[in-house]
KESE-659476 format. One record per atom (N, C-alpha, C): residue number from 1; residue in one letter; atom name; z, x, y. Coordinates in steps of 0.05 Angstrom, whole numbers, always signed. Each point is the difference from the previous one (the first is absolute). Layout:
BEGIN
(site NUM 'a' 'CA' (Z X Y))
...
// end
This chain:
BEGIN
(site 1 'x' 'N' (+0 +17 -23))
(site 1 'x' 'CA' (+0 -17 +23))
(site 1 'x' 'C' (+0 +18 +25))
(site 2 'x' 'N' (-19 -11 +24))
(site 2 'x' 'CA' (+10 +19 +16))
(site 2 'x' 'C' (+28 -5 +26))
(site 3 'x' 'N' (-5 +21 +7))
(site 3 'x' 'CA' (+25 +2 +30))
(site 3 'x' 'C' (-7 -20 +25))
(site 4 'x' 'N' (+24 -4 +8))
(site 4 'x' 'CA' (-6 -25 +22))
(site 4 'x' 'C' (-5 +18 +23))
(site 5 'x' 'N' (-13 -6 +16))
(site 5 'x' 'CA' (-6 +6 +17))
(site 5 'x' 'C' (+12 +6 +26))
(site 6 'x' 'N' (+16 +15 +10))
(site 6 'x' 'CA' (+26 +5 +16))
(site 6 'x' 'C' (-5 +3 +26))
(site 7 'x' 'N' (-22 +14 +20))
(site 7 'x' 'CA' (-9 +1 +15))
(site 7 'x' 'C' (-31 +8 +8))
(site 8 'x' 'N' (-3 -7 +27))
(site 8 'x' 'CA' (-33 -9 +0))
(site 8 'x' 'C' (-9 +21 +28))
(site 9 'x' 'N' (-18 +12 -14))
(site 9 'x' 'CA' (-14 +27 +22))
(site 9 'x' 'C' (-16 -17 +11))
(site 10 'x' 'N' (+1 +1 +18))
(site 10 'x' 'CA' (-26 -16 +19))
(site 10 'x' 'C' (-26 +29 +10))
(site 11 'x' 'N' (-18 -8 +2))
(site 11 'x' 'CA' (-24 +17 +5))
(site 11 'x' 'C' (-6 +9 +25))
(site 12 'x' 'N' (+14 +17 +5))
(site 12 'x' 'CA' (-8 +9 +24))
(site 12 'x' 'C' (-19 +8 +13))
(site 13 'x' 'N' (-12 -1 +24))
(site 13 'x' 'CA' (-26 +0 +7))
(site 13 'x' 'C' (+10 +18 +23))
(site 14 'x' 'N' (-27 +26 -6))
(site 14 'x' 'CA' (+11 +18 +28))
(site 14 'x' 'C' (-14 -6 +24))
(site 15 'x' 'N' (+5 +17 +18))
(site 15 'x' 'CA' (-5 -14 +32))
(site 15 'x' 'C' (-27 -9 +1))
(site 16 'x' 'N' (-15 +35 -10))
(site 16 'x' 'CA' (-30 +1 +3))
(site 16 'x' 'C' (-15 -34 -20))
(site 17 'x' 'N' (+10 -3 -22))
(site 17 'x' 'CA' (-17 -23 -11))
(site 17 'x' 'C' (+16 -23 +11))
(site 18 'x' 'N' (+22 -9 +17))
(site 18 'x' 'CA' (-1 -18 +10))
(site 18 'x' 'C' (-14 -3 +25))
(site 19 'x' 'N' (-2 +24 +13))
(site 19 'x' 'CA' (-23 -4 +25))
(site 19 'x' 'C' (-35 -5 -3))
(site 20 'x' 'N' (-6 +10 -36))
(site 20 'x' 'CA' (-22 -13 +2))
(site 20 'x' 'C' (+2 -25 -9))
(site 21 'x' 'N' (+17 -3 -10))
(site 21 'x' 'CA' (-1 -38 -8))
(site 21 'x' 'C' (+7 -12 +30))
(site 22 'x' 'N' (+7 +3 +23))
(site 22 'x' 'CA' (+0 -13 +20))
(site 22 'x' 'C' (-27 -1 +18))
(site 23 'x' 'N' (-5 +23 -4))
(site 23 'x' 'CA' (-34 -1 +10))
(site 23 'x' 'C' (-14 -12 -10))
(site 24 'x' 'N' (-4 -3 -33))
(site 24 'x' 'CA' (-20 -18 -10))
(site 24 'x' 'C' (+0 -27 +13))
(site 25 'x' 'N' (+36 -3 -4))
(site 25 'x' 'CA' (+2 -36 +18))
(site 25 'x' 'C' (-7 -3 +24))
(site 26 'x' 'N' (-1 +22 +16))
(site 26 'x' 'CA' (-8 -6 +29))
(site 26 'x' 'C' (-25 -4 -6))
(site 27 'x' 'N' (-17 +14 -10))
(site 27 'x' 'CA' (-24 +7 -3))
(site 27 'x' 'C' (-12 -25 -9))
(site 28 'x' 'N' (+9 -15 -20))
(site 28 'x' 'CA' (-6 -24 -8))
(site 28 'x' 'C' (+2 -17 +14))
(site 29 'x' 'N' (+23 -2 +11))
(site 29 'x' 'CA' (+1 -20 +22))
(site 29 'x' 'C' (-19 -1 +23))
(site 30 'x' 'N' (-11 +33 +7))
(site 30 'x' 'CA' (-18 -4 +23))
(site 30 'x' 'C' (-23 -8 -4))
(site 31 'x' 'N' (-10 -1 -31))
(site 31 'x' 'CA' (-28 -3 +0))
(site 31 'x' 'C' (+1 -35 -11))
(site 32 'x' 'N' (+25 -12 -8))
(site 32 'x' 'CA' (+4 -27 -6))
(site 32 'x' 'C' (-7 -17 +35))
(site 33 'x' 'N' (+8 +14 +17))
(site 33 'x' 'CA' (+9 -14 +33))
(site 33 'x' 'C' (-19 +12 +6))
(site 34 'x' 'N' (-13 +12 +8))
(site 34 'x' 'CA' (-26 +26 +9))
(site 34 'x' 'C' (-10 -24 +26))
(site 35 'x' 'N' (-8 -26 -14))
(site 35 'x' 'CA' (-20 -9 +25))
(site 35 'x' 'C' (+27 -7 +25))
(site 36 'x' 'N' (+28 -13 -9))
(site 36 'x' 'CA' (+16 -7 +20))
(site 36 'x' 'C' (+18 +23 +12))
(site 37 'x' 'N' (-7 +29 -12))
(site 37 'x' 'CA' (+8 +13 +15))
(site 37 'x' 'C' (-14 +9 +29))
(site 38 'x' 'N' (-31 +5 -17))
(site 38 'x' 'CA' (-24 -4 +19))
(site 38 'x' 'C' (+3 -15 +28))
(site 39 'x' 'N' (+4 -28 +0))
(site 39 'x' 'CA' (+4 -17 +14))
(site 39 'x' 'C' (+30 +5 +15))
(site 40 'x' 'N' (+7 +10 -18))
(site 40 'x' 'CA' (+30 +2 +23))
(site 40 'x' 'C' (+6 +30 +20))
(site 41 'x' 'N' (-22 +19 -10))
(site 41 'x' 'CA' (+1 +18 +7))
(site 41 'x' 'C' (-22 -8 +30))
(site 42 'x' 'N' (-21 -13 -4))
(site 42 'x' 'CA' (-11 -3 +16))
(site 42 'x' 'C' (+18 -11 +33))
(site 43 'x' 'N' (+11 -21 -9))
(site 43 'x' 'CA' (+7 -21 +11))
(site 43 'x' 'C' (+21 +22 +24))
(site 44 'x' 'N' (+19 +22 -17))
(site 44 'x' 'CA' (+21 +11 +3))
(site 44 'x' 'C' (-25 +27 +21))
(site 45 'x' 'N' (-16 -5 -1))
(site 45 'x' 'CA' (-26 +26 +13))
(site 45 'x' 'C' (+4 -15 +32))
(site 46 'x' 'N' (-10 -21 -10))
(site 46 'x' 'CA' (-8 -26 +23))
(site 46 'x' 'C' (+27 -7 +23))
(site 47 'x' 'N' (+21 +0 -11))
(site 47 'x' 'CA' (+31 -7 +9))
(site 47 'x' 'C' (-1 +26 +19))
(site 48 'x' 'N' (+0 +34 -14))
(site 48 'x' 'CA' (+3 +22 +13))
(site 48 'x' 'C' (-14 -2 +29))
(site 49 'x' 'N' (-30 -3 -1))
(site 49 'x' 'CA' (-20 -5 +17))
(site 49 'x' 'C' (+4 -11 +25))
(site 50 'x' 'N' (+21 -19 -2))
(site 50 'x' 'CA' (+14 -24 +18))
(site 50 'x' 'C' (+19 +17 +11))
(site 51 'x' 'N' (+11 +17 -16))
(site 51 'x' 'CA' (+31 +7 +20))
(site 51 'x' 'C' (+17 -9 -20))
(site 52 'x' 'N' (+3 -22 -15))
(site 52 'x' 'CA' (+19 -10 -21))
(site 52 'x' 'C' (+19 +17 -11))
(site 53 'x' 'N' (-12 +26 -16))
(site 53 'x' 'CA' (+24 +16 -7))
(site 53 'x' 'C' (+21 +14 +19))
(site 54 'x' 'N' (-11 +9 +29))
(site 54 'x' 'CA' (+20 +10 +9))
(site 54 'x' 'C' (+2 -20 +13))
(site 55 'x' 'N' (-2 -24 +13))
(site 55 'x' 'CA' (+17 -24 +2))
(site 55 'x' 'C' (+22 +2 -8))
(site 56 'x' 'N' (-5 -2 -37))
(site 56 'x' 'CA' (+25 -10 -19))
(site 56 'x' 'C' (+12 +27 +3))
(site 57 'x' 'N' (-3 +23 -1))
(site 57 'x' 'CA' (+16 +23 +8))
(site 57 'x' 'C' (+14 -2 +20))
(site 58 'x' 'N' (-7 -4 +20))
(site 58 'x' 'CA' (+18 -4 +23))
(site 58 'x' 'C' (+16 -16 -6))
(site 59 'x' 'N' (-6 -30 -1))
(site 59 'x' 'CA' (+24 -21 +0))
(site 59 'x' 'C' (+20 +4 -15))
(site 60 'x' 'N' (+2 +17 -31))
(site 60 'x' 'CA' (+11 +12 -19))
(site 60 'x' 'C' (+22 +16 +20))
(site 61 'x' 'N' (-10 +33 +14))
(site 61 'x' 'CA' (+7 +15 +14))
(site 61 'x' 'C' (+15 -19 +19))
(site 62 'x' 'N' (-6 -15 +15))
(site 62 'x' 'CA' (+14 -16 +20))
(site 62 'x' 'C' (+16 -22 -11))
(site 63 'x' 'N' (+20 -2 -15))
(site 63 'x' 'CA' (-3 -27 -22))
(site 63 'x' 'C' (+18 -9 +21))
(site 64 'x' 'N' (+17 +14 +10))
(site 64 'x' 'CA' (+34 -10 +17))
(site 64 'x' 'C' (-13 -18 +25))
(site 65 'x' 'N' (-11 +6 +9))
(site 65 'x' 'CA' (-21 -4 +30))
(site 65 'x' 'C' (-8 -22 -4))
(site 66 'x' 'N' (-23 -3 -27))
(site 66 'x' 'CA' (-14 -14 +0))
(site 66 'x' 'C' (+16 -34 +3))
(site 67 'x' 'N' (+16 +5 -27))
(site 67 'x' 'CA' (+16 -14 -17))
(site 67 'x' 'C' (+23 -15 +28))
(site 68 'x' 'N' (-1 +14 +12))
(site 68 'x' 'CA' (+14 -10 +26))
(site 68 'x' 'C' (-14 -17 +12))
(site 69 'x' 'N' (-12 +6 +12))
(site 69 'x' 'CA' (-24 -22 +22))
(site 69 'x' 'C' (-6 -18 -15))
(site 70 'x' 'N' (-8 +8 -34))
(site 70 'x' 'CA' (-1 -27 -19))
(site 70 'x' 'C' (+15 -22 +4))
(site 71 'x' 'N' (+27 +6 -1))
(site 71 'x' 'CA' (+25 -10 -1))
(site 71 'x' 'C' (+3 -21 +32))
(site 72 'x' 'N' (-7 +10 +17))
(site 72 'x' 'CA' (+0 +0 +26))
(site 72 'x' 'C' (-19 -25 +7))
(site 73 'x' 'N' (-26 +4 -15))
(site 73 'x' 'CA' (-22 -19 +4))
(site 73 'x' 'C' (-1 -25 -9))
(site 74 'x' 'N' (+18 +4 -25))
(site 74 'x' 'CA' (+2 -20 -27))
(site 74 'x' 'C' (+27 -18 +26))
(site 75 'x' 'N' (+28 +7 +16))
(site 75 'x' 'CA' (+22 -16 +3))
(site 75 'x' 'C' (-12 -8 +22))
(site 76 'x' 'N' (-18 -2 +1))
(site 76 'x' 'CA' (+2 -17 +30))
(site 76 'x' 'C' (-11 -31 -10))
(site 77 'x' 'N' (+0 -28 +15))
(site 77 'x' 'CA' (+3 -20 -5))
(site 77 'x' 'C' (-29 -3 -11))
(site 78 'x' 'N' (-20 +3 +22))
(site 78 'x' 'CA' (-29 -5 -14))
(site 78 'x' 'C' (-4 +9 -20))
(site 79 'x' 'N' (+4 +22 -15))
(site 79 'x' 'CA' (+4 +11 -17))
(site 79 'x' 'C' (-5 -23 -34))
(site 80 'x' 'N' (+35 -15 +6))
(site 80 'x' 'CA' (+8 -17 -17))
(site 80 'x' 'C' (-22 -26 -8))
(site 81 'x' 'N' (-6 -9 +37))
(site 81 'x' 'CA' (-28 -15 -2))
(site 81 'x' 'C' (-18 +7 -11))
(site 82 'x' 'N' (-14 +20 +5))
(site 82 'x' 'CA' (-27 +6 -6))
(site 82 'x' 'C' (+5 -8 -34))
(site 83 'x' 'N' (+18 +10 -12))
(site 83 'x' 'CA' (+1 +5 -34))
(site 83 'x' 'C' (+11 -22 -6))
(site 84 'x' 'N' (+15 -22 +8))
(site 84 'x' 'CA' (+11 -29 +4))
(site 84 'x' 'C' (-39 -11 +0))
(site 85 'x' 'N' (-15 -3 +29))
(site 85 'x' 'CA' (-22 -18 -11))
(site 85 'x' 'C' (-22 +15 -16))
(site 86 'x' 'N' (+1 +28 -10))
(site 86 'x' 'CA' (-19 +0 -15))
(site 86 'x' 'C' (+0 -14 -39))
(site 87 'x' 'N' (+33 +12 +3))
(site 87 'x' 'CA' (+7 -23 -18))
(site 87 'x' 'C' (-21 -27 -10))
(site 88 'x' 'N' (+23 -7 +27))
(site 88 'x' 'CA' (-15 -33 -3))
(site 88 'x' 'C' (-26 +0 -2))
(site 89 'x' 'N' (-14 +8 +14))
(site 89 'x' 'CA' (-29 +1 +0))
(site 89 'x' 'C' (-19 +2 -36))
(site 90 'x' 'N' (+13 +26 -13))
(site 90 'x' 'CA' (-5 +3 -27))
(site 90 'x' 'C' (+8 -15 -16))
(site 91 'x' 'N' (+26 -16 +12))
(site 91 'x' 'CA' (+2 -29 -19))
(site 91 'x' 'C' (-11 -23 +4))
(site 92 'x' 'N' (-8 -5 +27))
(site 92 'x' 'CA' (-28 -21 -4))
(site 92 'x' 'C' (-24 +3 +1))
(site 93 'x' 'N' (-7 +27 -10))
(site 93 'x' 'CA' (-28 +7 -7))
(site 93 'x' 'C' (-1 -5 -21))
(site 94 'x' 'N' (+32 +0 -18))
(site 94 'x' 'CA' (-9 -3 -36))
(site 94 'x' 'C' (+3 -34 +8))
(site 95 'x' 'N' (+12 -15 +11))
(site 95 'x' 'CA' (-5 -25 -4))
(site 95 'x' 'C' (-17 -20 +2))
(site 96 'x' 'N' (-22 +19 +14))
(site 96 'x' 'CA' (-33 -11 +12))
(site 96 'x' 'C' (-22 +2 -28))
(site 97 'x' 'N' (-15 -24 +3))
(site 97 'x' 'CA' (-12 -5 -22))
(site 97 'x' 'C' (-27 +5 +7))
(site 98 'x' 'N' (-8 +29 -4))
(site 98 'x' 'CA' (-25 +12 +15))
(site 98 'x' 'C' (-26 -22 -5))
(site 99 'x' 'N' (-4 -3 -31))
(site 99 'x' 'CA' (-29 -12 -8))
(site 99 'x' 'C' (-1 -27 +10))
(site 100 'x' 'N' (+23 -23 +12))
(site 100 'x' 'CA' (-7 -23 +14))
(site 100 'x' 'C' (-3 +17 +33))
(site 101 'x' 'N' (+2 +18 +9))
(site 101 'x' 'CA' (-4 +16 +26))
(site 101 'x' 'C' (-26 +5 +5))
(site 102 'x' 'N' (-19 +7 -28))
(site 102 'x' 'CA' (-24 +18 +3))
(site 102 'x' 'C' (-12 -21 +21))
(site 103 'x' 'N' (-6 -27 -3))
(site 103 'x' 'CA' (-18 -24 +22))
(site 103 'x' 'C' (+4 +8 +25))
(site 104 'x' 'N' (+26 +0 +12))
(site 104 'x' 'CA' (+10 +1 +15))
(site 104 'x' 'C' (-1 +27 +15))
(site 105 'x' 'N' (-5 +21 -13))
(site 105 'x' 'CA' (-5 +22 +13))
(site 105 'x' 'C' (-24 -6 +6))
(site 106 'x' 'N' (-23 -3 -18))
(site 106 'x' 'CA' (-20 +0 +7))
(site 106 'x' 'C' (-8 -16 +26))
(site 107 'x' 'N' (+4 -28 -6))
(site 107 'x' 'CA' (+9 -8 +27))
(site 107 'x' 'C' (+5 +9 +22))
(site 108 'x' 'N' (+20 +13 +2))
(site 108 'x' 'CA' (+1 +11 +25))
(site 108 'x' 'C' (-4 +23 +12))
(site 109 'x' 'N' (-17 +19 -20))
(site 109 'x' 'CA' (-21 +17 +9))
(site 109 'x' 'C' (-24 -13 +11))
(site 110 'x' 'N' (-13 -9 -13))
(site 110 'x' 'CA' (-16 -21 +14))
(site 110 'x' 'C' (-7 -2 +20))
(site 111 'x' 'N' (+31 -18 +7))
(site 111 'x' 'CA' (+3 -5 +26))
(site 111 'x' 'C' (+13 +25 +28))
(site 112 'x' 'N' (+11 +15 -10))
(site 112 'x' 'CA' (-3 +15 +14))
(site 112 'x' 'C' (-26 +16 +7))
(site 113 'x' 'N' (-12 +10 -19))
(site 113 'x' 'CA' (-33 +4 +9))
(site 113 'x' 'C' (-14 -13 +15))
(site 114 'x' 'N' (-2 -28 -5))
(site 114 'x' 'CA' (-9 -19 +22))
(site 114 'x' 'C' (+10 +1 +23))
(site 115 'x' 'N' (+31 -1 +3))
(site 115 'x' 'CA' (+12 +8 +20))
(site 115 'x' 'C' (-1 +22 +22))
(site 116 'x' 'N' (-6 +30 -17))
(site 116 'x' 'CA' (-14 +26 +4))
(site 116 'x' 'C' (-32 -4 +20))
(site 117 'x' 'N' (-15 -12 -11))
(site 117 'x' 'CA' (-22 -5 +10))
(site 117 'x' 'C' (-5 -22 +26))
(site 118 'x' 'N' (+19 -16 -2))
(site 118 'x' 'CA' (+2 -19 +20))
(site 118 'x' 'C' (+10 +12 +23))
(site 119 'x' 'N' (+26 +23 -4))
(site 119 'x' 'CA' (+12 +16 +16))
(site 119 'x' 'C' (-22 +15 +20))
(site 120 'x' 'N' (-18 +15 -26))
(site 120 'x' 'CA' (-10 +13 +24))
(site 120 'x' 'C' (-19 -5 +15))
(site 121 'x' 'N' (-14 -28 -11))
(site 121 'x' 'CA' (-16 -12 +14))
(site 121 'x' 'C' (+7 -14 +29))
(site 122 'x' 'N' (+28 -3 -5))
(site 122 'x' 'CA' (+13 -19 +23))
(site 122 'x' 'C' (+14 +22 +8))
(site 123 'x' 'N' (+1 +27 -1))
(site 123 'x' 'CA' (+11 +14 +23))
(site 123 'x' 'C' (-17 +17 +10))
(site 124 'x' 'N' (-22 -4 -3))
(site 124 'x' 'CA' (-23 +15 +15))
(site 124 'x' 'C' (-9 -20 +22))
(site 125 'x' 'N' (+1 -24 -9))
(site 125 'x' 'CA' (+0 -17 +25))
(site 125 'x' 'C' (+26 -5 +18))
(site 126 'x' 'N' (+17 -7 -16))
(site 126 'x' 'CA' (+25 +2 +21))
(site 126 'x' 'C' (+3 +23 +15))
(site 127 'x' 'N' (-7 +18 -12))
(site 127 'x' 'CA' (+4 +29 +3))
(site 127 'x' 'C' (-10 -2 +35))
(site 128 'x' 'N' (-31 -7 +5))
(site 128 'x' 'CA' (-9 +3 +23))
(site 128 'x' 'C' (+9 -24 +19))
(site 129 'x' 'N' (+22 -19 -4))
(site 129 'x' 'CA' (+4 -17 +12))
(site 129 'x' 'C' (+21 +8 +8))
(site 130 'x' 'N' (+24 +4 -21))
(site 130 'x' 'CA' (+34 +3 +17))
(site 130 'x' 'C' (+1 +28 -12))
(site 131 'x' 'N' (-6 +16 -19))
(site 131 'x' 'CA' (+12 +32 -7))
(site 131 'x' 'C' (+22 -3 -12))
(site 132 'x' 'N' (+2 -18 -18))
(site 132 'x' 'CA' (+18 -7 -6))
(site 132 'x' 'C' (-1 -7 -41))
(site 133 'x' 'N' (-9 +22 -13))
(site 133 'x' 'CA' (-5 -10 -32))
(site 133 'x' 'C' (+13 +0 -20))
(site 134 'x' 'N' (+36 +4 +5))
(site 134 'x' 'CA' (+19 +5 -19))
(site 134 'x' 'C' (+12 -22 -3))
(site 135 'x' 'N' (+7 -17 +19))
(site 135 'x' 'CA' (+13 -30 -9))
(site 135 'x' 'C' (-22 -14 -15))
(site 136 'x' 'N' (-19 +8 +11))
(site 136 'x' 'CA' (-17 -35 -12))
(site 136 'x' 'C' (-13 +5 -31))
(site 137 'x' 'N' (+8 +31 -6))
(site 137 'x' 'CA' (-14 +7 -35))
(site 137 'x' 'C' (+26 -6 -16))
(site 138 'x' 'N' (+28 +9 +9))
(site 138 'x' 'CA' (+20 -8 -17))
(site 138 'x' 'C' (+3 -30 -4))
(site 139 'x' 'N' (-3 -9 +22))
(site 139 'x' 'CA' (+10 -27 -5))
(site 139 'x' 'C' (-29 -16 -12))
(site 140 'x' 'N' (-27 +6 -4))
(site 140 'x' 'CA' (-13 -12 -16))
(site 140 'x' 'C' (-4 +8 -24))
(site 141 'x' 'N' (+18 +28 -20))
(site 141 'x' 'CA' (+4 +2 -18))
(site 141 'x' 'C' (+29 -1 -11))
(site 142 'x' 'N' (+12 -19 +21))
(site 142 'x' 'CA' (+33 -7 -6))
(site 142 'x' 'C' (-23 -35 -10))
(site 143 'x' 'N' (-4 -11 +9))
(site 143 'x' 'CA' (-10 -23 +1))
(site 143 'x' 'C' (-18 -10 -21))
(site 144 'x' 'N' (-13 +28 -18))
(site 144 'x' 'CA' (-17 -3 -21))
(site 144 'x' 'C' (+17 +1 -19))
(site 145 'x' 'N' (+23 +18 +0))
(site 145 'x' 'CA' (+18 +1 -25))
(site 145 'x' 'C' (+9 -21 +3))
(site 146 'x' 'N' (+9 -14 +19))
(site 146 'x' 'CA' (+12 -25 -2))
(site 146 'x' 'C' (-12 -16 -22))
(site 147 'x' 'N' (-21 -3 +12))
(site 147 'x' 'CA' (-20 -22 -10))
(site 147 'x' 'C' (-4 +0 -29))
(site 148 'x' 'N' (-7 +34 -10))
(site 148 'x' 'CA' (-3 +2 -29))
(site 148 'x' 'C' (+27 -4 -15))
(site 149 'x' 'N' (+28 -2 +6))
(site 149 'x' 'CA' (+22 -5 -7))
(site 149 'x' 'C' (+4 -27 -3))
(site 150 'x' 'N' (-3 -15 +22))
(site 150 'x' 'CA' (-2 -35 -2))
(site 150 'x' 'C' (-26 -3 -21))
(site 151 'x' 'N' (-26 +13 -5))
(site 151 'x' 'CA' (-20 -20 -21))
(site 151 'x' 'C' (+9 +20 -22))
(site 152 'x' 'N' (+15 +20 -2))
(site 152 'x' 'CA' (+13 +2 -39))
(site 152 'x' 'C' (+25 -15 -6))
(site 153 'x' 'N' (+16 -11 +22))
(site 153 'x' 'CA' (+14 -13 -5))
(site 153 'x' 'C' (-4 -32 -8))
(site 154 'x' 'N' (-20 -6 +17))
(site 154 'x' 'CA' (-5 -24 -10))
(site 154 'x' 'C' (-7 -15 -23))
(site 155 'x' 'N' (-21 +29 -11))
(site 155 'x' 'CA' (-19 -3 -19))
(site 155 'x' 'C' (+19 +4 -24))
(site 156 'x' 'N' (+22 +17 +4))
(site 156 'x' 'CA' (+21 -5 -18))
(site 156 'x' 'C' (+16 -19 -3))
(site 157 'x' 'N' (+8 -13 +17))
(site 157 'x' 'CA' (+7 -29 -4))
(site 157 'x' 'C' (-17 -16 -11))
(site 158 'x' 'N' (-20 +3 +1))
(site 158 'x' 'CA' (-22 -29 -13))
(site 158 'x' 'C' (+5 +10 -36))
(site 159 'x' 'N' (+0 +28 +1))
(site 159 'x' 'CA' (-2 -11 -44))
(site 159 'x' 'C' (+30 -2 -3))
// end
């Protein structure tokens, strides 16, 4: 019969063949990713180009500074608002039901184009009468949206 087995040599692996077994994995890995490194190297070319890296260097280098005026910009009251109605805003954008909208836009492109053209037809004449062509284009493309608002509303009432 044999001997039980009392303790266990593990296989040690010296430095040199664990550093080529880490290279193979790099190595694998780079030619697995190759095109998204491509693309990120690019992108990271493109960022430099801008100023981007030493941007982010600086702000890094300056973090106390920065991080201050951050601080500074963020406590003031508008501040609270601005991020208070954008909020809201992003929550009644998800509550808007775009595809009964699409009519309705169209609609009132439309009419603003018509509006557009009417404008400048009627301020080249007003134009030489009073010099005067900024009231009378807003308010006849305040007056078209109206209009295309009252006939999608209507038309939605009838089905």
């Amino acid at each position: 019969m044999a001997k039980a087995i009392t303790t266990i040599h593990r296989l040690e692996i010296n430095e040199e063949e664990q550093r080529r077994r880490d290279l193979e994995e790099i190595e694998t890995l780079l030619v697995e990713h190759k095109d998204t490194l491509k693309e990120f190297l690019h992108m990271l070319g493109e960022i430099n180009k801008k100023g981007g890296l030493e941007m982010g260097a600086s702000l890094f280098s300056e973090g106390d500074r920065v991080l201050d005026v951050l601080v500074k910009a963020i406590d003031k009251p508008e501040a609270a608002s601005i991020l208070k109605n954008g909020l809201l805003m992003l929550g009644t954008l998800g509550k808007l039901n775009v595809s009964e909208m699409g009519p309705l836009v169209n609609k009132l492109n439309s009419v603003i184009s018509v509006a557009t053209k009417i404008s400048r037809v009627e301020s080249s004449a007003v134009q030489l009468v009073k010099g005067n062509t900024m009231s009378k284009s807003w308010l006849v493309a305040a007056a078209g949206a109206s209009l295309a608002g009252m006939a999608y509303m209507a038309r939605k009432s009838d089905r």
